[in-house]
mmJSON file of the N, C-alpha and C atoms, coordinates in Angstrom:
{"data_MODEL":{"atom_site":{
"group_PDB":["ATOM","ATOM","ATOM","ATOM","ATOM","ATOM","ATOM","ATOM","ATOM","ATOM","ATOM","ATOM","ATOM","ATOM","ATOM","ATOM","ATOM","ATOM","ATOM","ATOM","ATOM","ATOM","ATOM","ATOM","ATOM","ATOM","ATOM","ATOM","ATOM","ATOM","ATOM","ATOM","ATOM","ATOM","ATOM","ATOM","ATOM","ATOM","ATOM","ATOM","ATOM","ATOM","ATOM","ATOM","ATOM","ATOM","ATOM","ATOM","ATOM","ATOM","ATOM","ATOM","ATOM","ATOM","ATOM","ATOM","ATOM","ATOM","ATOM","ATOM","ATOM","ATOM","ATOM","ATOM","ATOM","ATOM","ATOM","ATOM","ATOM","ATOM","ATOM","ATOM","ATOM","ATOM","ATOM","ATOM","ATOM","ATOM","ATOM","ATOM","ATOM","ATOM","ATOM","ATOM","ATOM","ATOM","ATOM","ATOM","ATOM","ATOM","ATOM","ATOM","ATOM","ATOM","ATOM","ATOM","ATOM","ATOM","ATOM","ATOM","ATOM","ATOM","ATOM","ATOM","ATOM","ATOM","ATOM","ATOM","ATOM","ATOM","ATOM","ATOM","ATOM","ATOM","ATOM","ATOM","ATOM","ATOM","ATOM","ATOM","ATOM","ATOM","ATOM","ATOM","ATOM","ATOM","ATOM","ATOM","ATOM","ATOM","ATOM","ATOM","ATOM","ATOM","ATOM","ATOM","ATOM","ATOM","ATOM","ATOM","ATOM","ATOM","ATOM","ATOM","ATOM","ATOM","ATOM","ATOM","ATOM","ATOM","ATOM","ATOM","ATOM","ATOM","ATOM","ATOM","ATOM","ATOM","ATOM","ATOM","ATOM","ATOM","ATOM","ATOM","ATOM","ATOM","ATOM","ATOM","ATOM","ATOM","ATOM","ATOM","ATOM","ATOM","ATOM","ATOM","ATOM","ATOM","ATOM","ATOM","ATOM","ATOM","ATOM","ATOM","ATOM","ATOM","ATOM","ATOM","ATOM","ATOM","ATOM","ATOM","ATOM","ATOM","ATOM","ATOM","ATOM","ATOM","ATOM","ATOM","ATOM","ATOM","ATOM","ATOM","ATOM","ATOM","ATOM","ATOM","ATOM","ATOM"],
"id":[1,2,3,4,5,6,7,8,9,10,11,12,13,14,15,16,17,18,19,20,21,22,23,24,25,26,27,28,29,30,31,32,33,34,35,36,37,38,39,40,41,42,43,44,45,46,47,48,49,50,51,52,53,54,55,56,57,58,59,60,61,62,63,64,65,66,67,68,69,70,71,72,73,74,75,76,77,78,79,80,81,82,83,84,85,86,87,88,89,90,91,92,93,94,95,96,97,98,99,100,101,102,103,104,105,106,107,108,109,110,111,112,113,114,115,116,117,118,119,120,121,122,123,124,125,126,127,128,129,130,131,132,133,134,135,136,137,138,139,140,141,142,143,144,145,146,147,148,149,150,151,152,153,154,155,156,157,158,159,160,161,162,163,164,165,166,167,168,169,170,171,172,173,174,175,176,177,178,179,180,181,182,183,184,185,186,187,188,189,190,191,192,193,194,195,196,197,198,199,200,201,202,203,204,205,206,207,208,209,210],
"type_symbol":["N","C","C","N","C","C","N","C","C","N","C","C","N","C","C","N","C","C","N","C","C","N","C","C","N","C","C","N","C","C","N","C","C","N","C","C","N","C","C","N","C","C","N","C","C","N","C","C","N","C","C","N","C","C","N","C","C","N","C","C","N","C","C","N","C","C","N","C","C","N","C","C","N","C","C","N","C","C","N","C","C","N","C","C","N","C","C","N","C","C","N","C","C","N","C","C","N","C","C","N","C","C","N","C","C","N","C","C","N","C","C","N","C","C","N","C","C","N","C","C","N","C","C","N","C","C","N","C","C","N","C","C","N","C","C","N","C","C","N","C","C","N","C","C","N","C","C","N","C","C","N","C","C","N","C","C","N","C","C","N","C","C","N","C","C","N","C","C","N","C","C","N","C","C","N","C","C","N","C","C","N","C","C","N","C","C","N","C","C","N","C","C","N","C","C","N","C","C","N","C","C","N","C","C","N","C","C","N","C","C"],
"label_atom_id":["N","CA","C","N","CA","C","N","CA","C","N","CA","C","N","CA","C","N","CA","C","N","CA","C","N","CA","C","N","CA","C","N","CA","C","N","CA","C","N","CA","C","N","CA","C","N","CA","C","N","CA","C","N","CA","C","N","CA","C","N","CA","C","N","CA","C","N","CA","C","N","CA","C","N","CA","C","N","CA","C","N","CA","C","N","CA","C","N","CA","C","N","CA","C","N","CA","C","N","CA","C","N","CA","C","N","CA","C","N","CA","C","N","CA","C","N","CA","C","N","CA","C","N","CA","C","N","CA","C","N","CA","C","N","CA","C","N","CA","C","N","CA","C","N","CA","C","N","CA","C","N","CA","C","N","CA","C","N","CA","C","N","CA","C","N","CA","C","N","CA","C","N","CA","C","N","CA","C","N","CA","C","N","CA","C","N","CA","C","N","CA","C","N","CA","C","N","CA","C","N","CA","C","N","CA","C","N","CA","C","N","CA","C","N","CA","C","N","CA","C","N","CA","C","N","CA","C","N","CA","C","N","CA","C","N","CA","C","N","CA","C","N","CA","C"],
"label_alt_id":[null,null,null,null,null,null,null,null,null,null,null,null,null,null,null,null,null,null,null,null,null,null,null,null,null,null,null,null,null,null,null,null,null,null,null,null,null,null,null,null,null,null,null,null,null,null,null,null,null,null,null,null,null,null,null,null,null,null,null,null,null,null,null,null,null,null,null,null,null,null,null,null,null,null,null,null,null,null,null,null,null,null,null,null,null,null,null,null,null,null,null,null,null,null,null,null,null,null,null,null,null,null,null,null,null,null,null,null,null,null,null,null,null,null,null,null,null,null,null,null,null,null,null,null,null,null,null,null,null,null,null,null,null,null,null,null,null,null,null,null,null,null,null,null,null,null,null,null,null,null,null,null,null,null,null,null,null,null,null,null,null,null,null,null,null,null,null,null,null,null,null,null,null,null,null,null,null,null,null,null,null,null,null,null,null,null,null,null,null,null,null,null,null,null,null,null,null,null,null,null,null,null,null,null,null,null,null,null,null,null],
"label_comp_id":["UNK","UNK","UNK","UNK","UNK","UNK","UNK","UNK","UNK","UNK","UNK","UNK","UNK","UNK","UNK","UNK","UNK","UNK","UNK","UNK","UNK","UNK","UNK","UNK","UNK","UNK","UNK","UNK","UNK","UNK","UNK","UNK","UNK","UNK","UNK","UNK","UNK","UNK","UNK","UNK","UNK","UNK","UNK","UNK","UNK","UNK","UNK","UNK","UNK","UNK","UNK","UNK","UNK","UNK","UNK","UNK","UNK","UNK","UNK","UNK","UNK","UNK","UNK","UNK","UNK","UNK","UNK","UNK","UNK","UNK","UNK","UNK","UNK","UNK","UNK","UNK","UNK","UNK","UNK","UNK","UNK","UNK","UNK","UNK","UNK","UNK","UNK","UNK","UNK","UNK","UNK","UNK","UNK","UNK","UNK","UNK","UNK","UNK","UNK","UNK","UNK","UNK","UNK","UNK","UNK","UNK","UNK","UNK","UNK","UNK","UNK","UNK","UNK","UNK","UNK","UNK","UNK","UNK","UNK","UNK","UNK","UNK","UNK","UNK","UNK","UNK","UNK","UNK","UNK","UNK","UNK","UNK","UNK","UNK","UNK","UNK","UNK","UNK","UNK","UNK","UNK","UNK","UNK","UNK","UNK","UNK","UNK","UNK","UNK","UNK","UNK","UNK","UNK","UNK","UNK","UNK","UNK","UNK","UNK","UNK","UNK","UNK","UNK","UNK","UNK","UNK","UNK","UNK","UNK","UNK","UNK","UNK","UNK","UNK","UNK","UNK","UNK","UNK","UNK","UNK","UNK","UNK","UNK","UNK","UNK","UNK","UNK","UNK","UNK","UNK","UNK","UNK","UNK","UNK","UNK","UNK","UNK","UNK","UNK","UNK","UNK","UNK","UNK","UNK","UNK","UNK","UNK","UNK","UNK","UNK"],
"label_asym_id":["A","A","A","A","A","A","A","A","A","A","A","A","A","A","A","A","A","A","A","A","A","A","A","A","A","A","A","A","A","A","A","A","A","A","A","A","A","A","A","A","A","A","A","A","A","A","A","A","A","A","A","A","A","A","A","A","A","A","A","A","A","A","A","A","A","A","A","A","A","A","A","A","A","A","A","A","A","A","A","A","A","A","A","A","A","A","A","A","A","A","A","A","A","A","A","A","A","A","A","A","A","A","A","A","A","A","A","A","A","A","A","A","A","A","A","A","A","A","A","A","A","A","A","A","A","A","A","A","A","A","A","A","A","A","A","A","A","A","A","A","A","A","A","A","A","A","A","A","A","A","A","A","A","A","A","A","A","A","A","A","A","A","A","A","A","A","A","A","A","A","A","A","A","A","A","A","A","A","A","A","A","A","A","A","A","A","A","A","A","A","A","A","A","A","A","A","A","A","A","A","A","A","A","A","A","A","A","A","A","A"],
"label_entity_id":["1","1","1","1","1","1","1","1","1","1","1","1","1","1","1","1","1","1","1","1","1","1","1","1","1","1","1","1","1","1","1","1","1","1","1","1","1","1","1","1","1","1","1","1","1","1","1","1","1","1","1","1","1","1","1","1","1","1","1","1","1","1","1","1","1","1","1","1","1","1","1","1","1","1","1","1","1","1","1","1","1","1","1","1","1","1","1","1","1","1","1","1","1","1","1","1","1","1","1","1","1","1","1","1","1","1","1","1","1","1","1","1","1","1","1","1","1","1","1","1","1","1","1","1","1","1","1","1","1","1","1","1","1","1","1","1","1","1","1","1","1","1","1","1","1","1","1","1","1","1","1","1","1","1","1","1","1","1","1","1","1","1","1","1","1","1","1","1","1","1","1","1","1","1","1","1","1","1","1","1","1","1","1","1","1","1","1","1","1","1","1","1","1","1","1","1","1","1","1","1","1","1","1","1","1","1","1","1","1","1"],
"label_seq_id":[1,1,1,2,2,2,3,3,3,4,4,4,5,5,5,6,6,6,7,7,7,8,8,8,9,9,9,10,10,10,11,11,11,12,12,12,13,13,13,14,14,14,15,15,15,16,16,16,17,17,17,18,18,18,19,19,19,20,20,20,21,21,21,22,22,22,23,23,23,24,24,24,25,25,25,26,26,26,27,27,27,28,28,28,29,29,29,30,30,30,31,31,31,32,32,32,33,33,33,34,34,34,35,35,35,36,36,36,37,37,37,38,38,38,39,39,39,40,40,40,41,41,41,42,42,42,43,43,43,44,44,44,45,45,45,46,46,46,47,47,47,48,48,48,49,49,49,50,50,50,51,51,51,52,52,52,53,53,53,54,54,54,55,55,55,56,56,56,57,57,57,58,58,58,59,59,59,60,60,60,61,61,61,62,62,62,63,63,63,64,64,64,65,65,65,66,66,66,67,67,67,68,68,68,69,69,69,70,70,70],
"pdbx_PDB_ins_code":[null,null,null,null,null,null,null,null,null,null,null,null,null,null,null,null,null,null,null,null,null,null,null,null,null,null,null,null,null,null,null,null,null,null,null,null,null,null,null,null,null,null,null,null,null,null,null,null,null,null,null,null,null,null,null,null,null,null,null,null,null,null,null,null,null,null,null,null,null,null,null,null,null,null,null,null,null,null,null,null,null,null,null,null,null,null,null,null,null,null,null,null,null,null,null,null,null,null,null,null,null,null,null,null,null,null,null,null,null,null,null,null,null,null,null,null,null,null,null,null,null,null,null,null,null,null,null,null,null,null,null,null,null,null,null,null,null,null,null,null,null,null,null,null,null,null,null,null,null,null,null,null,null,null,null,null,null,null,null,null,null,null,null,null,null,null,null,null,null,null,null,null,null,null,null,null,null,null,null,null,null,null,null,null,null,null,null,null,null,null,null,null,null,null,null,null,null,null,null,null,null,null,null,null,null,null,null,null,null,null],
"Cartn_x":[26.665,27.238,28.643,28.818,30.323,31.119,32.276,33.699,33.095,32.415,32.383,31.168,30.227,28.896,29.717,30.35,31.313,31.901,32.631,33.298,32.212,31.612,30.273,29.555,29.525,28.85,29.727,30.915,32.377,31.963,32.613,32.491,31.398,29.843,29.011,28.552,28.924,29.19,29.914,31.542,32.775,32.158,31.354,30.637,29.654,28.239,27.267,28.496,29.42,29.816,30.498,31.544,32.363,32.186,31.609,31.443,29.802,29.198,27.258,27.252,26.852,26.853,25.192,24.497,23.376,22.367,20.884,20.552,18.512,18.717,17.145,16.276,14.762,14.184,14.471,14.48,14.368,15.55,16.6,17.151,19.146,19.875,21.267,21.976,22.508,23.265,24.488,25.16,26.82,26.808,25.402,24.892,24.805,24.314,23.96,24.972,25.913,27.464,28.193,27.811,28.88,28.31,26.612,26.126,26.329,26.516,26.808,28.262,29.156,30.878,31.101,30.511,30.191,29.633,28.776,28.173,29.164,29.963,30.625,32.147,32.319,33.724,33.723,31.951,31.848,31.906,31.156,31.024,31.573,33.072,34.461,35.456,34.778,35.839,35.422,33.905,33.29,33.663,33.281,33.701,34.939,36.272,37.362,37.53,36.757,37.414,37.032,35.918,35.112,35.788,36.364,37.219,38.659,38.937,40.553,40.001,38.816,38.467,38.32,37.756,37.233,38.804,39.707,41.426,41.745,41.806,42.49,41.521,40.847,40.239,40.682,40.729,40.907,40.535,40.642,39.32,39.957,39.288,39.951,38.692,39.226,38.612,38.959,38.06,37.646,37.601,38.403,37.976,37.559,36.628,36.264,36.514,37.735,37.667,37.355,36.881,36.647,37.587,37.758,38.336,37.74,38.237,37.273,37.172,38.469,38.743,37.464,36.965,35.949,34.822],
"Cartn_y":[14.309,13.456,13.101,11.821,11.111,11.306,10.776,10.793,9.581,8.793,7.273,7.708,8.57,9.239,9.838,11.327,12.111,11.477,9.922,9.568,8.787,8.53,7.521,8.399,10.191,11.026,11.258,11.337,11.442,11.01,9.392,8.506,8.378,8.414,8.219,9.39,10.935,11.942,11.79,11.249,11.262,10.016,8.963,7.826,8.915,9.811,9.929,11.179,12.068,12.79,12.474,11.746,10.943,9.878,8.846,7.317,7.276,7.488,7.739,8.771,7.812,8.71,8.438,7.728,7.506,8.486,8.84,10.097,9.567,10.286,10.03,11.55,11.369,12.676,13.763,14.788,15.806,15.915,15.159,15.293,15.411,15.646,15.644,15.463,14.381,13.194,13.397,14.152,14.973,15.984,16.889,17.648,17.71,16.555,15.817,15.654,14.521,14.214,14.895,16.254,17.849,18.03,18.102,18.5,17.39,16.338,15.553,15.172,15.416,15.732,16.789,17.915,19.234,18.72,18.178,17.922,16.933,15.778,14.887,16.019,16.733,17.768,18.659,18.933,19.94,19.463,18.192,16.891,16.787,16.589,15.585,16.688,18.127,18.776,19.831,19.161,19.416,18.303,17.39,15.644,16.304,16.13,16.569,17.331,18.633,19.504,19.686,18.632,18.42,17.141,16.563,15.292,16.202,16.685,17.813,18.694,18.828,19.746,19.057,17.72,16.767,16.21,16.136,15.726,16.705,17.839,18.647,19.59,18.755,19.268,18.806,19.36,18.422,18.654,17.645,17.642,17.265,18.546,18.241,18.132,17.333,16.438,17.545,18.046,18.426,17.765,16.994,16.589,17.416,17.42,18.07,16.961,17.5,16.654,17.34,16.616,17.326,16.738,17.306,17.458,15.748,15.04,14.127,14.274,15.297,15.771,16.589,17.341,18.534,17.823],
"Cartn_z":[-3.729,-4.744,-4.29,-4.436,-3.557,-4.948,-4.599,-6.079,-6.568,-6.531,-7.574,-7.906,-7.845,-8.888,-9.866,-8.928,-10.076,-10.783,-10.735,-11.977,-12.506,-12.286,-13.085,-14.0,-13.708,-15.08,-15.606,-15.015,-15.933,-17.079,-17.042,-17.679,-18.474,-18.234,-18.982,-19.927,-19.399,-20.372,-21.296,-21.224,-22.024,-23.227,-22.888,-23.861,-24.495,-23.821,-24.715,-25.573,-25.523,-26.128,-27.186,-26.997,-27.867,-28.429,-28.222,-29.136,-28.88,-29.104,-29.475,-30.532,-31.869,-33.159,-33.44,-32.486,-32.846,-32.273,-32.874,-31.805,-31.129,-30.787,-30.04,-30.35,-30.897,-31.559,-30.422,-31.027,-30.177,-28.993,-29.208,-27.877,-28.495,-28.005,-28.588,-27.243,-27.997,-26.971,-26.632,-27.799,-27.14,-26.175,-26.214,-25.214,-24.043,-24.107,-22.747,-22.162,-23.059,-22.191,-21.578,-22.544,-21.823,-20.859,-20.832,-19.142,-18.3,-18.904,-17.331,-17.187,-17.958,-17.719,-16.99,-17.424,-16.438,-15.212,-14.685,-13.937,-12.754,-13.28,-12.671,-12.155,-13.555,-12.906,-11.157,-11.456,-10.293,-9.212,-9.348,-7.877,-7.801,-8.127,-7.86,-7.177,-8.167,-7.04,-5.503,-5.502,-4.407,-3.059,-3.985,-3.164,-2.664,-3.398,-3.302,-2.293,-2.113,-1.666,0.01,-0.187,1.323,2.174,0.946,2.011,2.67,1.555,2.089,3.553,3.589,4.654,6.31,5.478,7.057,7.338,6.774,7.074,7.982,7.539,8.293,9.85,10.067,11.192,12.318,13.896,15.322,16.214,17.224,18.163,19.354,19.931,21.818,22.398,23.578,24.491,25.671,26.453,27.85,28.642,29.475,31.314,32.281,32.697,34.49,35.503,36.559,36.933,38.658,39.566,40.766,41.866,42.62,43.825,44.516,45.218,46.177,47.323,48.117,49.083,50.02,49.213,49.144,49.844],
"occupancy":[1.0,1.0,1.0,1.0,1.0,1.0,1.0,1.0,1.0,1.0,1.0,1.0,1.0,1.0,1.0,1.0,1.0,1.0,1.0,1.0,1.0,1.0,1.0,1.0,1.0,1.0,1.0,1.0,1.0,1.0,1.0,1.0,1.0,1.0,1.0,1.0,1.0,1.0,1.0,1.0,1.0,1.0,1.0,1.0,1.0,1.0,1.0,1.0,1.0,1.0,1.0,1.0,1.0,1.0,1.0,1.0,1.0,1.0,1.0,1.0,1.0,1.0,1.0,1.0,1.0,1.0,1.0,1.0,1.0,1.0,1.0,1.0,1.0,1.0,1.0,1.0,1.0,1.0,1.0,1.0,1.0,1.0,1.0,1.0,1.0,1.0,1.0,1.0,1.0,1.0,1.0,1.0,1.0,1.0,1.0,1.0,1.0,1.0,1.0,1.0,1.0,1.0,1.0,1.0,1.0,1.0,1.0,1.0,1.0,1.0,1.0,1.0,1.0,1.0,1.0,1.0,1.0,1.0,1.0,1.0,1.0,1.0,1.0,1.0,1.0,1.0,1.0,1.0,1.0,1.0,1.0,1.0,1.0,1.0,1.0,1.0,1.0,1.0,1.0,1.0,1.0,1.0,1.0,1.0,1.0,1.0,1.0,1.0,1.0,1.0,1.0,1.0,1.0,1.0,1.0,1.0,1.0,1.0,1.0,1.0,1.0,1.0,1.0,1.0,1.0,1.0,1.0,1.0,1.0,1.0,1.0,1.0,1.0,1.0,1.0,1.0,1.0,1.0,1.0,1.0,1.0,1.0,1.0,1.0,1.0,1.0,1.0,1.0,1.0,1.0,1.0,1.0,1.0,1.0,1.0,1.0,1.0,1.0,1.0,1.0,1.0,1.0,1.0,1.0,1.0,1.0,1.0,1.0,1.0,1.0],
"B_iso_or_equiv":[0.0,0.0,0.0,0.0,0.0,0.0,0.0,0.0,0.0,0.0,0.0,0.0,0.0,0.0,0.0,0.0,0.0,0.0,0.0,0.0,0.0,0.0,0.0,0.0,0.0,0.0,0.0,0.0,0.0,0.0,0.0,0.0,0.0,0.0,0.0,0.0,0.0,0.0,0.0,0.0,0.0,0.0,0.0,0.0,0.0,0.0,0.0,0.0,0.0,0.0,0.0,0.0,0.0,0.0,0.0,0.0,0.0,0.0,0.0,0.0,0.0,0.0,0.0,0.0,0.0,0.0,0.0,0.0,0.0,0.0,0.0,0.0,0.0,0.0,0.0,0.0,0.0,0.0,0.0,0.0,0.0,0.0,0.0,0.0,0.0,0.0,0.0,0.0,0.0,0.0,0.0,0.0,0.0,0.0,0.0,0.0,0.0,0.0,0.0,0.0,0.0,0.0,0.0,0.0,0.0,0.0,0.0,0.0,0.0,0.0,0.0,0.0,0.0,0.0,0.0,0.0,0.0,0.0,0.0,0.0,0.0,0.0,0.0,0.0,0.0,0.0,0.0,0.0,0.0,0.0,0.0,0.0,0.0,0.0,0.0,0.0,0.0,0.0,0.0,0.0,0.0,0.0,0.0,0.0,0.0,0.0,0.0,0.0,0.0,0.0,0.0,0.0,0.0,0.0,0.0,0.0,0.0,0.0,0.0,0.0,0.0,0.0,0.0,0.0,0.0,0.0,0.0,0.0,0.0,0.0,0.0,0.0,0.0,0.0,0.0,0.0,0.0,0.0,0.0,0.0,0.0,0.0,0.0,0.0,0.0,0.0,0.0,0.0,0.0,0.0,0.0,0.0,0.0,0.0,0.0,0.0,0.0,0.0,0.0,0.0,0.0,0.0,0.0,0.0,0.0,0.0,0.0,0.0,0.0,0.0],
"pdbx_formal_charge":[null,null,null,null,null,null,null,null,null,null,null,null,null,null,null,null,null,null,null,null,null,null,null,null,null,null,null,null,null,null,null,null,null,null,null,null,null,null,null,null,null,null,null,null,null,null,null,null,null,null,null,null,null,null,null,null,null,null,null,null,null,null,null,null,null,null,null,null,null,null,null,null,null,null,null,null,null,null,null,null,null,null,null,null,null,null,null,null,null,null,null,null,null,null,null,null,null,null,null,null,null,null,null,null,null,null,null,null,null,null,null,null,null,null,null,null,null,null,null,null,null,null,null,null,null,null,null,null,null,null,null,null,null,null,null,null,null,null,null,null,null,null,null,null,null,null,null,null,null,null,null,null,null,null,null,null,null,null,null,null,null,null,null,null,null,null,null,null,null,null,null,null,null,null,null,null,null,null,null,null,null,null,null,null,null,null,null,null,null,null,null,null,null,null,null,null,null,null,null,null,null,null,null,null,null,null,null,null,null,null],
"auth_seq_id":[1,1,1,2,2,2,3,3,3,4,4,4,5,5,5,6,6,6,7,7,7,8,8,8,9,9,9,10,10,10,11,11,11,12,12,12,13,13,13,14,14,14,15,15,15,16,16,16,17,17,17,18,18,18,19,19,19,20,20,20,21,21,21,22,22,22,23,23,23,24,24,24,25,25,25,26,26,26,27,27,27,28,28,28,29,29,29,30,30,30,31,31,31,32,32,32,33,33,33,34,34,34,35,35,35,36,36,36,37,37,37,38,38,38,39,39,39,40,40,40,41,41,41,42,42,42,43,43,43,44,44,44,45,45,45,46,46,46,47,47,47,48,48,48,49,49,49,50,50,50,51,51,51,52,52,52,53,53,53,54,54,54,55,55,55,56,56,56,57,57,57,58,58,58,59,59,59,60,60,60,61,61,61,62,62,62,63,63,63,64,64,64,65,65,65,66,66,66,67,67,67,68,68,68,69,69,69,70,70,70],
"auth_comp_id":["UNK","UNK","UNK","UNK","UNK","UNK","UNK","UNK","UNK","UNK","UNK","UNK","UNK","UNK","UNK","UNK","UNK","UNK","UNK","UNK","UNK","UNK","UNK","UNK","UNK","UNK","UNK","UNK","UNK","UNK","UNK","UNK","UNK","UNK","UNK","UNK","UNK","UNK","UNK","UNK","UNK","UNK","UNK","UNK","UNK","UNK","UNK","UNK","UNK","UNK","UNK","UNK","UNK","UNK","UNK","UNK","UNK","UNK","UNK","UNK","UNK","UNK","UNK","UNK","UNK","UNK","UNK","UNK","UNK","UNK","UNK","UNK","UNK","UNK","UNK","UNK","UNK","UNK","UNK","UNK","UNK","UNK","UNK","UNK","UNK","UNK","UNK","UNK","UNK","UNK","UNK","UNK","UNK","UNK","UNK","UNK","UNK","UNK","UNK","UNK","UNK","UNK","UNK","UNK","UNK","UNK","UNK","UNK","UNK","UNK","UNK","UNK","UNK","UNK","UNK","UNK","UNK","UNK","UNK","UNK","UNK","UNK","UNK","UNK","UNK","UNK","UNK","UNK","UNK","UNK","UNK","UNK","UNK","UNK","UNK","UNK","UNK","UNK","UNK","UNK","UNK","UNK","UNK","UNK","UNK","UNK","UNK","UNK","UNK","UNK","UNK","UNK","UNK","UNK","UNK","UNK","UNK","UNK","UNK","UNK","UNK","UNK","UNK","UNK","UNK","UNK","UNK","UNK","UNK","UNK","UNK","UNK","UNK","UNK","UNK","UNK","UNK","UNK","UNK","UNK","UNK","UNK","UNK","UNK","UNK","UNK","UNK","UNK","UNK","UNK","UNK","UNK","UNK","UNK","UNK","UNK","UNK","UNK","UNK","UNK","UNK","UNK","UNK","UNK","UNK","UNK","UNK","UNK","UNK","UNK"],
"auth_asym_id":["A","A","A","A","A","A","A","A","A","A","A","A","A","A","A","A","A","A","A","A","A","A","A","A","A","A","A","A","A","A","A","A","A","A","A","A","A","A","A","A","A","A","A","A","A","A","A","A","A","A","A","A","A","A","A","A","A","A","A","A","A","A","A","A","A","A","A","A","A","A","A","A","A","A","A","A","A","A","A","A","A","A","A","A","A","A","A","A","A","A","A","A","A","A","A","A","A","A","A","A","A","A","A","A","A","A","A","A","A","A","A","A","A","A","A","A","A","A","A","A","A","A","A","A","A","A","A","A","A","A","A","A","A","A","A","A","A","A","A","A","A","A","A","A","A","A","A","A","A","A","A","A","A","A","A","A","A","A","A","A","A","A","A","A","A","A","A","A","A","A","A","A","A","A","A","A","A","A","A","A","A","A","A","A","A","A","A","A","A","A","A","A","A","A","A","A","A","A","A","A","A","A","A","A","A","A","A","A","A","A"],
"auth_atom_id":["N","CA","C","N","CA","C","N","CA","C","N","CA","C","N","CA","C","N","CA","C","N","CA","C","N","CA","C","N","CA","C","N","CA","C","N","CA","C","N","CA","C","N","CA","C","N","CA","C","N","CA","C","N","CA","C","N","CA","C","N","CA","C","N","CA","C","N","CA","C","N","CA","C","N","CA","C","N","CA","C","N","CA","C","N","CA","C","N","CA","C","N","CA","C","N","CA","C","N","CA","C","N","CA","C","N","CA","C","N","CA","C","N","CA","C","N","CA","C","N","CA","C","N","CA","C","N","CA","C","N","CA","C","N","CA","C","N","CA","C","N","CA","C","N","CA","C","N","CA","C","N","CA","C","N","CA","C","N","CA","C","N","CA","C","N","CA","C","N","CA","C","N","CA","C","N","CA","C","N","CA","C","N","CA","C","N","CA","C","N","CA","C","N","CA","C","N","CA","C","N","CA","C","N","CA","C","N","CA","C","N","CA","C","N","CA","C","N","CA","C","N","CA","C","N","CA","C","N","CA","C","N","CA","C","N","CA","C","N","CA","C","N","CA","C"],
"pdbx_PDB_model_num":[1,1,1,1,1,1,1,1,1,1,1,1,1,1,1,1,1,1,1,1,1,1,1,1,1,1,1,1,1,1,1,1,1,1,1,1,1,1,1,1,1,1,1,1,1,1,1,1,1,1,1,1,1,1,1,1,1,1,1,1,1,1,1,1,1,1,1,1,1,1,1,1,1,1,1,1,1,1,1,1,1,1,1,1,1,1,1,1,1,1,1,1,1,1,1,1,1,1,1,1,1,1,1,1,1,1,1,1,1,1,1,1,1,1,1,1,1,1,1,1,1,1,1,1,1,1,1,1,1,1,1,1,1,1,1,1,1,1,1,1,1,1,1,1,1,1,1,1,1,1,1,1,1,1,1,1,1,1,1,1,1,1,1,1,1,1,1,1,1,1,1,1,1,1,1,1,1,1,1,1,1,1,1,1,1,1,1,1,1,1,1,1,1,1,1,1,1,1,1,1,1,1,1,1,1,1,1,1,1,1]
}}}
């Protein structure tokens, strides 16, 4: 899950939790929003924490080089 999913359940949790007063049988829609606000929090600081990781990495380059003399 990239950061623009994580903010897309953000966002669509923070709507079914807060402004959806309407409901569907059997199912609870503020519920939902919390599991997928929960859900967008964890991605974002996974996303997050995996981009901070690929920054700080570095990469050396090996030459072999031979003799022509030889």
């Amino acid at each position: 899950m990239g950061i623009g999913l994580s903010v897309f359940f953000l966002a669509l949790g923070g709507v079914l939790a807060f402004a959806v007063h309407d409901g569907i049988a059997g199912v609870d829609l503020t519920a939902v929003g919390y599991i997928l606000m929960a859900a967008g929090a964890i991605g974002l600081a996974v996303a997050l924490f995996f981009a901070n990781q690929r920054s700080h990495t570095s990469h050396v380059s090996v030459e072999e080089r031979r003799n022509i003399n030889e």
